[in-house]
C-alpha positions, -999 to +999 in steps of 0.1 A: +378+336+224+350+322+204+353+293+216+351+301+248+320+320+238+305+291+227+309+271+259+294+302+280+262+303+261+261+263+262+266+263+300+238+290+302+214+272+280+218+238+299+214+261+333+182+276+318+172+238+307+175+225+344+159+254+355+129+248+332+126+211+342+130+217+381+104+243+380+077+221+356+085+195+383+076+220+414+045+230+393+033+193+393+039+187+429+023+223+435-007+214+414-011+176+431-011+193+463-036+219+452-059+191+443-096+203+441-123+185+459-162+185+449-179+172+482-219+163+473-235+161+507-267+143+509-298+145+532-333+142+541-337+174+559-355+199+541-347+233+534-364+249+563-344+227+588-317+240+612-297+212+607-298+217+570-294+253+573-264+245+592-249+225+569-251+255+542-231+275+566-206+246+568-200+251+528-200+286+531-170+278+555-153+252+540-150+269+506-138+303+523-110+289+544-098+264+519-098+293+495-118+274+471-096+242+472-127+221+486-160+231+470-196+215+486-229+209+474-259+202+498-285+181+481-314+185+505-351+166+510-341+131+498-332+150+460-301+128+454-303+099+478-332+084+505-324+082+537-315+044+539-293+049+506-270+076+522-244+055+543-245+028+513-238+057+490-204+068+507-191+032+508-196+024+470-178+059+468-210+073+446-212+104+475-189+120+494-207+129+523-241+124+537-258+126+571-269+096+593-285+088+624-265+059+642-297+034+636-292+040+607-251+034+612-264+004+629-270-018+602-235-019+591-216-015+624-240-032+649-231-021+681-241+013+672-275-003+675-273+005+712-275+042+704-311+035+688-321+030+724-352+050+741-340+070+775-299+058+769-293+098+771-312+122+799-311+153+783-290+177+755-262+180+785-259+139+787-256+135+749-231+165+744-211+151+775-208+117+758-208+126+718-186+158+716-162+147+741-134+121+739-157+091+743-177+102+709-141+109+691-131+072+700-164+058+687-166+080+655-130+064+650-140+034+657-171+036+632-144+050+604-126+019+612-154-005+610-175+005+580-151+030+561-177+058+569-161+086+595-185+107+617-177+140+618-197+147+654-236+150+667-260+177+651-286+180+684-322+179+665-342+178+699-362+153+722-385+132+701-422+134+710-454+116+703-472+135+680-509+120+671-535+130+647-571+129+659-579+093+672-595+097+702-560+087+725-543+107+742-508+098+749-496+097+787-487+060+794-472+033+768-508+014+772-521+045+753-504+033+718-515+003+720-529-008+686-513+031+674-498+031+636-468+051+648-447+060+615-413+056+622-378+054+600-375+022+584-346+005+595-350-023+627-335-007+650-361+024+647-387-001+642-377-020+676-381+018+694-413+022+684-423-012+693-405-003+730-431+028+737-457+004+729-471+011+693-477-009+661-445+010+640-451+020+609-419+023+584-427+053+561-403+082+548-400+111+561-410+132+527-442+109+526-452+116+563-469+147+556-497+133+538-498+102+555-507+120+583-536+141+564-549+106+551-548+085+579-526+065+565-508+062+596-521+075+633-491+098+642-453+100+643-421+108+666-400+135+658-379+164+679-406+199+682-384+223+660-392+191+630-425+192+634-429+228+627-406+228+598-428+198+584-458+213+596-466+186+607-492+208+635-514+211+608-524+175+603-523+161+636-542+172+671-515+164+699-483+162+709-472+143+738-436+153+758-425+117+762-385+128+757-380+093+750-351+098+726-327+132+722-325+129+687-291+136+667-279+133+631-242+124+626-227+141+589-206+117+578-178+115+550-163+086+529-132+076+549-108+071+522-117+104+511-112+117+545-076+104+547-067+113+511-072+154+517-052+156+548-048+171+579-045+207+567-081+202+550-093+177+573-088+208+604-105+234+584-136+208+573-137+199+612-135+237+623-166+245+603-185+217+611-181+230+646-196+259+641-225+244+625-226+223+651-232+250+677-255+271+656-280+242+652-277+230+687-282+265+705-312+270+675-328+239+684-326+243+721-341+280+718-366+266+694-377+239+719-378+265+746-403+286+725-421+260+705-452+242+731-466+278+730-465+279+696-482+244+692-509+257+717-515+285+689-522+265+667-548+246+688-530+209+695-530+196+731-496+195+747-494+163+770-473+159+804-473+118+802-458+096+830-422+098+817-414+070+846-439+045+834-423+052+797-387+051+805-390+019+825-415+004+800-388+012+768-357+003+793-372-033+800-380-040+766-345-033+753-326-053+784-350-078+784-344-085+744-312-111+740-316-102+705-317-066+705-286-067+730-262-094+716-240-068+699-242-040+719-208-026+738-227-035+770-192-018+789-200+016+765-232+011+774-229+011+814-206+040+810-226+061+791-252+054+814-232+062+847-224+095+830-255+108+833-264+094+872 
């Protein structure tokens, strides 16, 4: 009987052994599931921004549905990385995410130079047909493909406009910048634009425009309305003219390989509250746009109705007519894009 004993409680112990190990073993699968993830999320924007505003309701999001398992920081105003250092950034894997313009894409996947273009959208209903539909999934693939950078989608910041300080011009046919210091983002494909509506560019970053502007430094700037009264950049400068010559977007971005390592159940939940970023700071920036010429009025700067005709054909010519500027274009993206908006 004893012995019998003996077995029993050896049986039970070796049980209670397996037990033990299968369970440590779930544990470690449970915890390498559960894997946390820090996401530092880099851009220019500053605080007052919709777009970066946005982007704080994206963490909120992200860390509520994923119950904490994917945690974000949003380094604003160029405080962790300049603009031109974001994209690099995420493929050295020294940030996670960061937001981009596709110029700026451009220098690493080149046909994405095409988007630089003045006039290539008419309006917020062309872009949003192109970018948030299946065309803009295939060519934020595509990009994720090609550089190891994914797009996420298209943040709307507005129409860029001529804005000028006091120089005695006022904007209302390309002829009108001729000779104008036109600060503009630094990278060639931004510099060709501003060459295209017929200024001298300037390259000069964004948290240095501000006083560049008060010291003449340079003779006026392009940006979408709601910016320029987040930069206040009304109270250095006397005009604005509505040339509409680009519809401005910013593209948040995320490494790739990180984007593949956390899954679809996290990928879903960082793509559903981007979404709704996405339509807070669209709807934002096209009330603000609505609202804002009175506004600028208020504060005493001219608003110009220019020849949008003679500018569109002007900027149109000087990209088609450019071999260089062209050669890597998707010319068939191109034409399609463009026949969605006829």
């Amino acid at each position: 009987m004893r012995r019998q004993i003996l077995l029993a409680l050896a049986a039970l112990v070796l049980l209670c052994s397996l037990a033990f190990a299968s369970g440590q073993k779930a544990g470690e699968a449970g915890a390498e599931e559960a894997k946390q993830y820090n996401l530092k999320l880099a851009l220019v924007g500053n605080a007052e921004q919709t777009a970066t505003k946005a982007l704080f309701r994206f963490k909120e999001e992200v860390e509520t549905s994923t119950d904490g398992q994917v945690t974000v920081e949003v380094h604003h105003s160029g405080s962790l990385f300049k603009r031109d250092q974001i994209v690099p950034a995420i493929m050295r894997d020294n940030l996670e995410m960061g937001m981009a313009s596709a110029p700026t894409l451009a220098e690493f996947v080149p046909y994405l130079s095409m988007f630089s273009a003045g006039y290539l959208f008419n309006d917020y209903d062309h872009m949003a047909k192109v970018l948030q539909g299946q065309m803009g999934k295939d060519l934020f693939d595509r990009t994720a493909a090609d550089s190891g950078v994914r797009p996420l989608m298209a943040l709307y910041l507005g129409a860029r406009q001529i804005n000028l300080r006091d120089i005695g011009v006022e904007v209302r046919t390309p002829e009108d910048l001729k000779g104008v210091k036109l600060r503009m983002p630094g990278s060639p494909a931004w510099l060709f634009l501003g060459r295209a509506l017929g200024a001298n560019p300037t390259p000069l970053a964004f948290g240095e425009l501000y006083m560049a502007l008060k010291t003449g430094t340079v003779d006026g700037q392009d940006n979408p309305l709601p910016s320029i009264k987040t930069a206040k950049f009304y109270e250095v400068t006397s005009h604005i003219s509505l040339t509409n010559h680009y519809i401005s977007t910013v593209w948040p971005c995320i490494s790739e390989k990180l984007w593949k390592e956390m899954g679809p159940d996290l990928q879903q939940k960082l793509m559903a509250a981007m979404e709704n970023a996405r339509e807070y700071n669209d709807q934002s920036n096209l009330d603000a746009e609505a609202e804002l010429v009175s506004f600028f009025k208020a504060e005493g700067l001219s608003v110009i109705e220019p020849d949008i005709r003679a500018f569109s054909s002007h900027v149109r010519e000087a990209y088609l007519g450019n071999e260089d500027m062209i050669k890597d274009w998707d010319m068939d993206l191109y034409n399609r894009i463009v026949e969605m908006g006829q």
